[in-house]
C-alpha positions in Angstrom: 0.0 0.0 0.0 1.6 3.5 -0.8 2.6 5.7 2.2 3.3 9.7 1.8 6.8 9.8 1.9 8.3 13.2 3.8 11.4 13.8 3.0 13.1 15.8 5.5 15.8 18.6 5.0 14.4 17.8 1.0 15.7 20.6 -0.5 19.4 19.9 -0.6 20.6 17.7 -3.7 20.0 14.3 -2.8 16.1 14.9 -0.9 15.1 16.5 -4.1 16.4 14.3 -6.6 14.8 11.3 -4.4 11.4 13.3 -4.4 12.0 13.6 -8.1 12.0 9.9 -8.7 9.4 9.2 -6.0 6.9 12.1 -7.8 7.7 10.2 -11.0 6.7 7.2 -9.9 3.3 8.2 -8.6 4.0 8.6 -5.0 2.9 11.4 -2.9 5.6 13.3 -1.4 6.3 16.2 1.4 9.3 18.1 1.1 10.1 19.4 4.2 12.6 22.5 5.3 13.3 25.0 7.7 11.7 27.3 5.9 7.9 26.1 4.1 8.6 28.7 1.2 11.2 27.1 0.4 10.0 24.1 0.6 7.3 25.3 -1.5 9.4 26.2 -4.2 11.1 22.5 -4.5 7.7 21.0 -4.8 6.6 23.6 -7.4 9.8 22.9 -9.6 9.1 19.0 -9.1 5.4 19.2 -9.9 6.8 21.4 -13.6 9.1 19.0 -14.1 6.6 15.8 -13.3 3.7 17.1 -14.3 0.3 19.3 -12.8 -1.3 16.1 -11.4 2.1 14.9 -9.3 1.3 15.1 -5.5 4.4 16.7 -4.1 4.1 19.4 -1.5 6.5 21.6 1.1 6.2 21.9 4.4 8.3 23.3 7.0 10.4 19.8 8.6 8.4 19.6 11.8 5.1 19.7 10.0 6.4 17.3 6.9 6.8 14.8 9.9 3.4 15.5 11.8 2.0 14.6 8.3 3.7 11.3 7.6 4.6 7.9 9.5 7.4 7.5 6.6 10.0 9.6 6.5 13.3 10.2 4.5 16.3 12.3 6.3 19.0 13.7 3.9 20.7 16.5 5.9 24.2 17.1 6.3 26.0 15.0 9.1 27.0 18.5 10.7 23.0 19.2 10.9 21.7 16.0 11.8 22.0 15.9 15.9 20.5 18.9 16.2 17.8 19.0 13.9 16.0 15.6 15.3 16.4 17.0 18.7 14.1 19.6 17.6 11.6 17.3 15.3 11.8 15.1 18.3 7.9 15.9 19.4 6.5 15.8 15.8 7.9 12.7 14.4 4.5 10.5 15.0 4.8 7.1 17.0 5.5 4.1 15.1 6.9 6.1 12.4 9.5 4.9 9.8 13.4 7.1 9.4 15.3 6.2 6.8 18.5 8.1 7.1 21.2 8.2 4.1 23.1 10.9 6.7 27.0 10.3 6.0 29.3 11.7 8.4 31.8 13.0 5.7 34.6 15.1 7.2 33.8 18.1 4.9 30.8 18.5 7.4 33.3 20.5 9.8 35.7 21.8 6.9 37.8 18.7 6.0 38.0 16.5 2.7 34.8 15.0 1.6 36.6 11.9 0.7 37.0 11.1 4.5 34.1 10.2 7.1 34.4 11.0 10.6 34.2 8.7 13.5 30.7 8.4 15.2 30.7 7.2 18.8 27.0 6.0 18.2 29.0 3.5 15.2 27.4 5.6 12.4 25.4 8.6 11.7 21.8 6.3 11.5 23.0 4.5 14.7 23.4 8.1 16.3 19.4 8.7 14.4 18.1 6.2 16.3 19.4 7.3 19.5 17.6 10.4 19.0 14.7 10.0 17.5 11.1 8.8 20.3 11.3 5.6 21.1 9.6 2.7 19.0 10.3 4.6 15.4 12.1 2.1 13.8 15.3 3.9 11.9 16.5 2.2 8.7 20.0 3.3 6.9 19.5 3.6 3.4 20.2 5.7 -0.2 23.7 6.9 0.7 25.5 6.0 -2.4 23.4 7.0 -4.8 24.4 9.6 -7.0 22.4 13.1 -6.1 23.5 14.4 -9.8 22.2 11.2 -10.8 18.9 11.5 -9.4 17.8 15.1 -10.2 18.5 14.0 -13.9 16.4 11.7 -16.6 19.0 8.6 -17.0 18.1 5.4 -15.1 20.1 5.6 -11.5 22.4 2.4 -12.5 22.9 1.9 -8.7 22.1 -0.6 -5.9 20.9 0.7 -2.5 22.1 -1.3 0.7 19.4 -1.1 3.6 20.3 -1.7 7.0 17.7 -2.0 9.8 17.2 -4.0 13.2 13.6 -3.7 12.0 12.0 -5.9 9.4 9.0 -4.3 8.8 11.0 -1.2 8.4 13.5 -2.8 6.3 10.8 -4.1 4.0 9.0 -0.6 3.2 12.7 1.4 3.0 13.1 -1.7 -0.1 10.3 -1.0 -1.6 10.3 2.4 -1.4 14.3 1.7 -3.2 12.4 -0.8 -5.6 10.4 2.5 -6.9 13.2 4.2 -8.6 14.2 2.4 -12.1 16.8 0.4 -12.4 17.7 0.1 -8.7 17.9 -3.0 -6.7 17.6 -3.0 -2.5 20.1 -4.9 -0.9 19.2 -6.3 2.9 22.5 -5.1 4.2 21.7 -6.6 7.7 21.5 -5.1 10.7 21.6 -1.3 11.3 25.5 -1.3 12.3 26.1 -2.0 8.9 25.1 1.2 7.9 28.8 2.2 9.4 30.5 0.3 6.7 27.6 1.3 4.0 28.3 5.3 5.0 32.2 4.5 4.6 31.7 3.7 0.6 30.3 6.9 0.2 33.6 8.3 1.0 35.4 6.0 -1.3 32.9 6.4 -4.1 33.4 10.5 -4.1 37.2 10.0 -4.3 36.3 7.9 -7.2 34.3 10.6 -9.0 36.4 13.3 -8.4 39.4 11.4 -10.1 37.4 10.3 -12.8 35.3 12.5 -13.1 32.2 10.9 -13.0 28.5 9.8 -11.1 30.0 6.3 -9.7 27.5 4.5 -7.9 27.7 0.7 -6.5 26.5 -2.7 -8.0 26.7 -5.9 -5.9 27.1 -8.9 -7.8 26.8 -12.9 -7.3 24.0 -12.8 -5.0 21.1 -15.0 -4.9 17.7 -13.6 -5.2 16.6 -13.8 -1.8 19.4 -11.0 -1.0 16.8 -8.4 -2.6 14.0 -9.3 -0.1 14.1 -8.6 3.5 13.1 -12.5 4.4 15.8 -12.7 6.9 16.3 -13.8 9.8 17.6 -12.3 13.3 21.1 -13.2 12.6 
């Protein structure tokens, strides 16, 4: 069944290119930012390029999340402590966070081909610290190409989803499944997303050399490896 997505702090690259590709697909979206105008704007842009009938909206963040038990955070790693603490009351019990935050050292003014060290383990371990207890946070989307995704080409990319929640697991990989040409990995248990955060380091090294949209493909794996039928292991 489809679920409003909000897609909070979605007016930086990568929450507006996954709008993008959510609008296209016939979702409805929120885009949510500090400032609703803004917001507003991204939406507005999104619904031109989509099409009059595409259900995107903005909202400021704390409303985006009062509207929606399924949300999508893509803020900068520098950002992301301090902004839950204040969405803290509005994020709705039960709720969904997928988090594709990646603590990348350019955050406090180093190289963006580094990631810094999170005592939590990684940036969606620190996420679900934070956020009310009983939302179940999912790390997810943090190698995909934001360049990528705010253009018309298929995103030639596989998404890795890591989550000690199953249910939660299961709707971040569908909502993966959405975009064209990507496949969802079950990545295993959120402290993976430490290790899945790490590539994005390597794969903007890669693209800055080479100058190109790198994104990863896993291959070799069986097909139960793109459904979250796992077990507790």
């Amino acid at each position: 069944m489809s679920r409003t997505i909000a897609v909070v702090g979605g007016t930086g690259p990568a929450g507006t290119g996954l709008a993008l590709r959510w609008a296209r697909a016939g979702e409805k979206v929120i885009i949510g930012s500090r400032d609703a105008a803004r917001a507003e704007q991204v939406a507005e842009k999104i619904r031109q390029r989509v099409g009059p009938r595409t259900q995107v909206s903005g909202m400021e963040n704390s409303a985006a999340c009062a509207a929606s038990d399924l949300l999508m955070l893509t803020v900068p790693f520098a950002g992301q402590a301090e902004l839950l603490k204040q969405l803290k009351p509005a994020i709705r019990p039960g709720s969904i966070l997928i988090d594709a935050t990646v603590p990348l050292a350019a955050s406090i003014g180093g190289r963006a081909t580094r990631t810094l060290g999170v005592w939590q383990g990684s940036a969606a371990q620190q996420t679900a610290e934070l956020v009310p207890k009983g939302v179940a946070v999912v790390g997810a989307f943090h190698n995909v190409s934001a360049d990528i995704l705010n253009g018309d080409d298929d995103v030639d990319c596989d998404v890795i989803v890591c989550s000690d929640d199953p249910a939660a697991m299961q709707a971040a990989m569908e909502l993966a499944a959405k975009i064209p040409n990507i496949r969802a990995i079950d990545g295993g248990k959120l402290e993976n997303a430490r290790i899945v955060e790490q590539i994005t380091a390597l794969l903007i090294g890669l693209n800055i050399r080479h100058k190109g949209h790198g994104g990863v493909r896993i291959t070799g794996l069986p097909e139960a490896a793109y459904k979250s039928e796992r077990s507790s292991q």
